[in-house]
DRENTORZA-504386 format. One record per residue (C-alpha): residue number from 1; x, z, y. Coordinates in pm, whole numbers, plus 50000, padded with zeros to 5 digits. Each point is the difference from the previous one (the first is absolute). Layout:
<rec NUM; <X; Z; Y>>
...
***
This chain:
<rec 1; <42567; 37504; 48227>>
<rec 2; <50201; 49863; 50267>>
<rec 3; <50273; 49880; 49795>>
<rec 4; <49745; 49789; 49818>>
<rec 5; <49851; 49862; 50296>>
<rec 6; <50357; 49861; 50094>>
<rec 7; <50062; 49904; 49710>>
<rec 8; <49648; 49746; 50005>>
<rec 9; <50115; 49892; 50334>>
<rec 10; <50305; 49897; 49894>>
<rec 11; <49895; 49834; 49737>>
<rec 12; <49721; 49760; 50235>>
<rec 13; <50243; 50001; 50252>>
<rec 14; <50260; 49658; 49854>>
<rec 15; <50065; 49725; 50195>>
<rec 16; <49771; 49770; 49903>>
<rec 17; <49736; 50257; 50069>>
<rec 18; <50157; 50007; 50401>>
<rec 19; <49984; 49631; 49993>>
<rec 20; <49647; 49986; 49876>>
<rec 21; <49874; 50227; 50281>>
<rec 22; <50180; 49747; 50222>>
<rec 23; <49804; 49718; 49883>>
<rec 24; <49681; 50182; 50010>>
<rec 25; <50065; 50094; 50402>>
<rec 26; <50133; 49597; 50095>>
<rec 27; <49733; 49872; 49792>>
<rec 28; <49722; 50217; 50167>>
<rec 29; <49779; 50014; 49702>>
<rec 30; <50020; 50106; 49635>>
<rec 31; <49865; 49702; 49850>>
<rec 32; <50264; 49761; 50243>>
<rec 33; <50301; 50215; 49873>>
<rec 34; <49827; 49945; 49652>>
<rec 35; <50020; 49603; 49996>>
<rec 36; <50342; 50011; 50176>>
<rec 37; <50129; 50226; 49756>>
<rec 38; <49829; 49838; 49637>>
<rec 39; <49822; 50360; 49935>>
<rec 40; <49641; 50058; 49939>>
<rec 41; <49826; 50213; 50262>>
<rec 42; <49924; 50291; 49776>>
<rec 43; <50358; 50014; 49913>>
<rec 44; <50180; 50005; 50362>>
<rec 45; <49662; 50237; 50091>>
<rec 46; <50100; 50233; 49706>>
<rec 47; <50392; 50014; 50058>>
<rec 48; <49898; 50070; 50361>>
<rec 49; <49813; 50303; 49877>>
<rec 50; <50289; 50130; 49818>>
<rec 51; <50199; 50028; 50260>>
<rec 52; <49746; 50169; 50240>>
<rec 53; <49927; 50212; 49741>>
<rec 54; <50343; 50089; 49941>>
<rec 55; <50039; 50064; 50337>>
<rec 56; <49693; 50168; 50070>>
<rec 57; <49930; 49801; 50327>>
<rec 58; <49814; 49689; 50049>>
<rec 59; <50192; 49695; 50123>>
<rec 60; <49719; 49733; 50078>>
<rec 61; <49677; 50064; 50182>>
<rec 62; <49761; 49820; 49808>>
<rec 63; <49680; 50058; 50199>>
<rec 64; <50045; 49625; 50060>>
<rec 65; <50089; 49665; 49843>>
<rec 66; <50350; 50019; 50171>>
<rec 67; <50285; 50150; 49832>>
<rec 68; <50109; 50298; 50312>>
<rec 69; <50254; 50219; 49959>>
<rec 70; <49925; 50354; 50082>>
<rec 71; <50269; 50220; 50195>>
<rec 72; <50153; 50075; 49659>>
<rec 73; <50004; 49673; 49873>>
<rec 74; <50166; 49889; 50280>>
<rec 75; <50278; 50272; 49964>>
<rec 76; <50038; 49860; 49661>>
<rec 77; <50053; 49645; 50088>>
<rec 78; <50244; 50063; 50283>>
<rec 79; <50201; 50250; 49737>>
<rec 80; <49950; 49812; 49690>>
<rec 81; <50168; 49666; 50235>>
<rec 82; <50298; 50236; 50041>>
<rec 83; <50052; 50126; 49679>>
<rec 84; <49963; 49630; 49839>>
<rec 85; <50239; 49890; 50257>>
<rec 86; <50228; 50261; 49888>>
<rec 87; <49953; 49924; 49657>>
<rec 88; <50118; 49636; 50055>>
<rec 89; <50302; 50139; 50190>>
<rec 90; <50114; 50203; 49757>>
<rec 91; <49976; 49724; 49683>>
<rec 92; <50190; 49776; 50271>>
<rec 93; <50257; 50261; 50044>>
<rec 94; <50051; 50098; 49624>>
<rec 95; <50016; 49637; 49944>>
<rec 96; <50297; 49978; 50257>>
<rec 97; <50181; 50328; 49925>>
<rec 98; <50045; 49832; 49621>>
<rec 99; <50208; 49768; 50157>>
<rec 100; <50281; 50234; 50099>>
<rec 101; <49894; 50147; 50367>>
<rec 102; <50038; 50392; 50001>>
<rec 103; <49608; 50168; 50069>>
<rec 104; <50153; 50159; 50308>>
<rec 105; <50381; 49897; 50128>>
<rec 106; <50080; 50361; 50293>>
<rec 107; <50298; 49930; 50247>>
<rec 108; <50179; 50315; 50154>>
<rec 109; <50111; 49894; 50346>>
<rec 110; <50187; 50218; 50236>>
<rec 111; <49915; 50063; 50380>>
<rec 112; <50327; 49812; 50073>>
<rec 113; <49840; 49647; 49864>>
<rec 114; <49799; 49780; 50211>>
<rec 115; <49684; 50031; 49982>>
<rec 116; <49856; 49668; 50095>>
<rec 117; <50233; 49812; 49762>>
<rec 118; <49836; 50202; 49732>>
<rec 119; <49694; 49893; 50084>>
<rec 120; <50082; 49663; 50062>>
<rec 121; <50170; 50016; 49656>>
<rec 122; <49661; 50156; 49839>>
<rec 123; <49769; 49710; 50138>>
<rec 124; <50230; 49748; 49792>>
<rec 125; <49969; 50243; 49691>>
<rec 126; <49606; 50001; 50071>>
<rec 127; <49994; 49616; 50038>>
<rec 128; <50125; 49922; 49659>>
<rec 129; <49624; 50175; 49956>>
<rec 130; <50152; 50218; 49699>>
<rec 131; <49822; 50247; 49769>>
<rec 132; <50254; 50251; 50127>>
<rec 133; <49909; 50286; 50208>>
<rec 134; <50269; 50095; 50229>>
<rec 135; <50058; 50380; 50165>>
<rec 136; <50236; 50030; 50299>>
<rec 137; <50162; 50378; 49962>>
<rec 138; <50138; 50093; 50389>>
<rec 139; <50347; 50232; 49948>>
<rec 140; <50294; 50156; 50130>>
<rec 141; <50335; 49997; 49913>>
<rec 142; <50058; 50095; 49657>>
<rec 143; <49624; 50074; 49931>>
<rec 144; <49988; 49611; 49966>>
<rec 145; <50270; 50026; 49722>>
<rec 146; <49810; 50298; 49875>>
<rec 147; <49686; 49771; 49953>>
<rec 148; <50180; 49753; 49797>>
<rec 149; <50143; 50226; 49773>>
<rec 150; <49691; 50220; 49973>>
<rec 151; <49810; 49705; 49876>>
<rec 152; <49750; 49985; 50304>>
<rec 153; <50192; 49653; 50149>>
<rec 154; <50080; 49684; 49794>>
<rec 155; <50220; 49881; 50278>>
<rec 156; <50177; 50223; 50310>>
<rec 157; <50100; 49802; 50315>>
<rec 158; <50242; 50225; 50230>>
<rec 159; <50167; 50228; 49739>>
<rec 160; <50282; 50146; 50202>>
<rec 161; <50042; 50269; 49775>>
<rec 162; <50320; 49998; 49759>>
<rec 163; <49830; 49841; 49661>>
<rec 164; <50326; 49868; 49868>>
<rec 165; <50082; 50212; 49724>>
<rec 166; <49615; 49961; 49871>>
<rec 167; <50006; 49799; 49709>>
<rec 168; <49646; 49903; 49938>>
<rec 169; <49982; 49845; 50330>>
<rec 170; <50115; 49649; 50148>>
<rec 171; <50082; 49984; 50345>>
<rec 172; <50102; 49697; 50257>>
<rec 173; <50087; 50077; 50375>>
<rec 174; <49747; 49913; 50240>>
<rec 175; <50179; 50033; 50323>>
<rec 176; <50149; 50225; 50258>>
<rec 177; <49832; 50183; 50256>>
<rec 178; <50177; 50058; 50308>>
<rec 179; <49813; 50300; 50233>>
<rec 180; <49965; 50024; 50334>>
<rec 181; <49973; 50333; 50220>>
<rec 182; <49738; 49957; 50248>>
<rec 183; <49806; 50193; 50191>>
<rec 184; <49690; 49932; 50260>>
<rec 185; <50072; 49877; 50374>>
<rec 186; <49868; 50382; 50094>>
<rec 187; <50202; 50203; 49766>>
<rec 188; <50263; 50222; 50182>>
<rec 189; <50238; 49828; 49748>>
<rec 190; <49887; 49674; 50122>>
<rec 191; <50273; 49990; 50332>>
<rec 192; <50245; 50263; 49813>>
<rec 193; <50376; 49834; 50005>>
<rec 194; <50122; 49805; 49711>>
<rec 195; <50088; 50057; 49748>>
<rec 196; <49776; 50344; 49927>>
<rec 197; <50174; 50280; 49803>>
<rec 198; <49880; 50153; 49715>>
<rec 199; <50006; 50349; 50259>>
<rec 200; <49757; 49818; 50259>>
<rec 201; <49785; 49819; 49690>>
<rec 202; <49961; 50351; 49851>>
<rec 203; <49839; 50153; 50316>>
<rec 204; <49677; 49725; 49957>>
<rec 205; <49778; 49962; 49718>>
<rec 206; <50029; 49764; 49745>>
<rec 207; <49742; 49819; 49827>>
<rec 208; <50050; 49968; 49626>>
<rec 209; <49807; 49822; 49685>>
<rec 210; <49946; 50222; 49753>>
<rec 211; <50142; 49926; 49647>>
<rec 212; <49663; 49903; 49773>>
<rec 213; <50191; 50135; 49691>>
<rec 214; <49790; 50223; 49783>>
<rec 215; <50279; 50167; 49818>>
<rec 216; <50319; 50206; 50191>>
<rec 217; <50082; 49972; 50339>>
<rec 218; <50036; 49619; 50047>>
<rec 219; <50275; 49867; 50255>>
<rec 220; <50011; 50120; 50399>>
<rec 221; <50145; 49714; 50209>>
<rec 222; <50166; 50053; 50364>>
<rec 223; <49870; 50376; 50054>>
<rec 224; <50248; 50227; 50178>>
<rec 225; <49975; 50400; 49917>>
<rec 226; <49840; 50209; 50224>>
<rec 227; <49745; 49693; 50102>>
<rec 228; <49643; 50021; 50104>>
<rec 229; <49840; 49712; 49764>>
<rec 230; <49713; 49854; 49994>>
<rec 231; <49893; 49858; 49703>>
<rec 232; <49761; 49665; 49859>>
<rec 233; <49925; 49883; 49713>>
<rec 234; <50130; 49614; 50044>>
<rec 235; <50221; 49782; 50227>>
<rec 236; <49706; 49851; 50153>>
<rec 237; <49896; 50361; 50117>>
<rec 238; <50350; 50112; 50122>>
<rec 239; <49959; 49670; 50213>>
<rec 240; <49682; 50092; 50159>>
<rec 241; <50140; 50326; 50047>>
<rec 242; <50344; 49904; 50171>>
<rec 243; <49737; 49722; 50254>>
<rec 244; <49804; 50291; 50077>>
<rec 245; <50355; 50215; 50092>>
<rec 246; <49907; 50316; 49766>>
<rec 247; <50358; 49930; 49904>>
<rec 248; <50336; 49808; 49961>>
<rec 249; <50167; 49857; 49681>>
<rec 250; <50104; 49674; 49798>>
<rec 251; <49758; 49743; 49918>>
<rec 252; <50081; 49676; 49777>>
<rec 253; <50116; 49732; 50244>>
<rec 254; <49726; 49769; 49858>>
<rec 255; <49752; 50202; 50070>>
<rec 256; <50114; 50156; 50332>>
<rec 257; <50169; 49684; 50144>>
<rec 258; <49654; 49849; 50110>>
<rec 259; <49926; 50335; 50208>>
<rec 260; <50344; 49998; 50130>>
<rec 261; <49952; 49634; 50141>>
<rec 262; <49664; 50064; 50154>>
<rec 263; <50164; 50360; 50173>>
<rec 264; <49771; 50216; 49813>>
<rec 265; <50305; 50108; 49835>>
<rec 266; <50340; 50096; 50114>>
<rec 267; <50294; 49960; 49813>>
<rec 268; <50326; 50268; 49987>>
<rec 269; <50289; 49949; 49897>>
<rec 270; <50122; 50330; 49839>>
<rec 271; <50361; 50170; 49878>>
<rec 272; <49920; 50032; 49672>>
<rec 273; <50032; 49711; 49787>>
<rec 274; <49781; 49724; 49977>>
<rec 275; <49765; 50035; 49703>>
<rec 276; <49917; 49767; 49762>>
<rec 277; <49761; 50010; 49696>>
<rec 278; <50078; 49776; 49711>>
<rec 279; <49691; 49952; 49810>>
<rec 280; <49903; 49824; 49658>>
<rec 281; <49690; 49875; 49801>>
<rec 282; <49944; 50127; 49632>>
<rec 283; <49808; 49976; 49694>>
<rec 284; <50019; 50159; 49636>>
<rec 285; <50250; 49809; 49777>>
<rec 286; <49784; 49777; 49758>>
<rec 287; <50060; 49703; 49828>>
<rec 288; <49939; 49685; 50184>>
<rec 289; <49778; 49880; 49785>>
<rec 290; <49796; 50308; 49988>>
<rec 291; <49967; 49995; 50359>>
<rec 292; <49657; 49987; 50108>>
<rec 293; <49860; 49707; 50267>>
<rec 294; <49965; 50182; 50281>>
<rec 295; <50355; 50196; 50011>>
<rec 296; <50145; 49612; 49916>>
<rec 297; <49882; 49904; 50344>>
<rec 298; <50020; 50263; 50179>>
<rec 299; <50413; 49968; 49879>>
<rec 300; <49983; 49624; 50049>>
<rec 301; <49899; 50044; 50393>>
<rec 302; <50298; 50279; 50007>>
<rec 303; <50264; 49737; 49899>>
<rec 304; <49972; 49817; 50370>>
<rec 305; <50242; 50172; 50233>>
<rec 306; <49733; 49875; 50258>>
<rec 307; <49745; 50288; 49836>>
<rec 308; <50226; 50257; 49975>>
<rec 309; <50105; 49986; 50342>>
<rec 310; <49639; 49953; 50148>>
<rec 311; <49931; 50324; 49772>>
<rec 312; <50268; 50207; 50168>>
<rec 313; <49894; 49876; 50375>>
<rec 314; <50317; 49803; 50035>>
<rec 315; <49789; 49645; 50086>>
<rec 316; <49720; 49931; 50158>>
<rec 317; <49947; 49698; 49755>>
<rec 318; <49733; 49949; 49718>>
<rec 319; <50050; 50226; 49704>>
<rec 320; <49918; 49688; 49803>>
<rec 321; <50304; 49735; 49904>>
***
């Protein structure tokens, strides 16, 4: 019984039905949504019916000559506004997706890109007003290669982990990363004498972003053995948690050097090394012509050495050239 009662609802339930209703509540009256609509009385009267018989709810109090909603009929309009709203999207959308934009376009971006270029470069996507839906994936180290090749990106930004040797994927360099070691102004390594050693580094706790990989161990960066770690999922965290002094460790420069300027950061020089990332962008290998709208831009805005440095913090300029 209930599946038949569905069934009848759906069936009153189209779009021209939703718009009918509409009329009937601007014009106030049956006969008024009548004459604006060419139908006889009887006939809007009896389609009305259906539906509030389909329903089993009334949607017009008719103890007067005014056409008033009741509480359901009012539920009704507001939801039957959506869903015809919806509907429109959606044709506009198919209509627009024909034309070669991917449904949904995902971009795997590690913790070591800047974030506000990202977004700036998002609101130029968005302005073009495409049909595309786009999905922003946050990862770490090589769990943003990992999201390329597993099929959940369409386009990684930050891959630092060693994709050379895979065939089905085309890779151009993005930039290099140089890190800083910093601490806050009230960390005991804060005044320690430069450069630190690996033995006095060892005796504090480091802050470290976790790999986001999903398969095997994924990559540890600039841990020493025998160290208490504390570990976050993203660069942006580690950040927060170096300012707050819960530990010490290497930050990207672009991200750190702002912190450093303003003294909420201190910067160390240290024995070991300096260490820098080298980091690419990638997509899976497909014929040019193949290529669907939204990876084409998103690669055309990558070919500006003004982008790719704005997306590995190395400017302060627009993303945009």
């Amino acid at each position: 019984m209930k599946q038949a009662a569905k069934a009848t609802a759906r069936a009153v339930l189209t779009p021209d039905a939703l718009e009918m209703l509409q009329l009937i509540s601007a014009s106030g009256s049956f006969a008024a949504a009548a004459r604006a609509s060419g139908m006889v009385p009887s006939a809007l009267t009896y389609r009305v019916r259906q539906i509030e018989d389909a329903l089993d709810v009334l949607l017009f109090d008719r103890s007067s000559r005014q056409a008033r909603l009741t509480e359901a009929g009012k539920e009704l309009i507001r939801e039957g506004s959506r869903l015809l709203s919806e509907i429109d999207a959606v044709a506009n959308r198919v209509k627009r997706v024909a034309t070669g934009w991917e449904p949904q376009f995902t971009i795997a971006v590690d913790s070591i890109i800047n974030q506000a270029t990202v977004m700036e470069l998002c609101a130029a996507f968005f302005a073009l007003n495409p049909p595309t839906r786009l999905r922003i994936r946050a990862e770490t180290l090589s769990g943003t290669l990992e999201a390329l090749t597993s099929g959940l990106a369409d386009l990684a930004l930050g891959v630092v982990a060693d994709a050379a040797a895979m065939p089905d994927l085309q890779l151009r360099p993005l930039g290099t990363q140089r890190f800083i070691f910093a601490v806050a102004p009230h960390h005991p390594l804060a005044k320690a004498d430069e450069p630190l050693s690996d033995q006095l580094i060892r005796q504090h706790r480091i802050v470290a972003a976790a790999d986001s990989v999903q398969r095997g161990s994924g990559l540890t960066v600039g841990l020493l053995g025998g160290q208490d770690v504390f570990t976050v999922t993203t660069m942006p965290a580690k950040l927060e948690a170096q300012l707050r002094g819960l530990g010490c460790g290497s930050l990207p420069e672009g991200l750190a050097r702002p912190y450093i300027e303003t003294g909420c950061l201190v910067a160390k020089r240290v024995e070991r090394s300096e260490q820098q990332v080298h980091a690419s962008y990638a997509w899976r290998k497909t014929p040019t012509a193949a290529r669907g709208k939204a990876l084409k831009w998103w690669l055309d805005q990558l070919e500006s050495a003004n982008t790719r440095n704005a997306l590995m913090g190395i400017q302060s300029r627009s993303a945009l050239s």
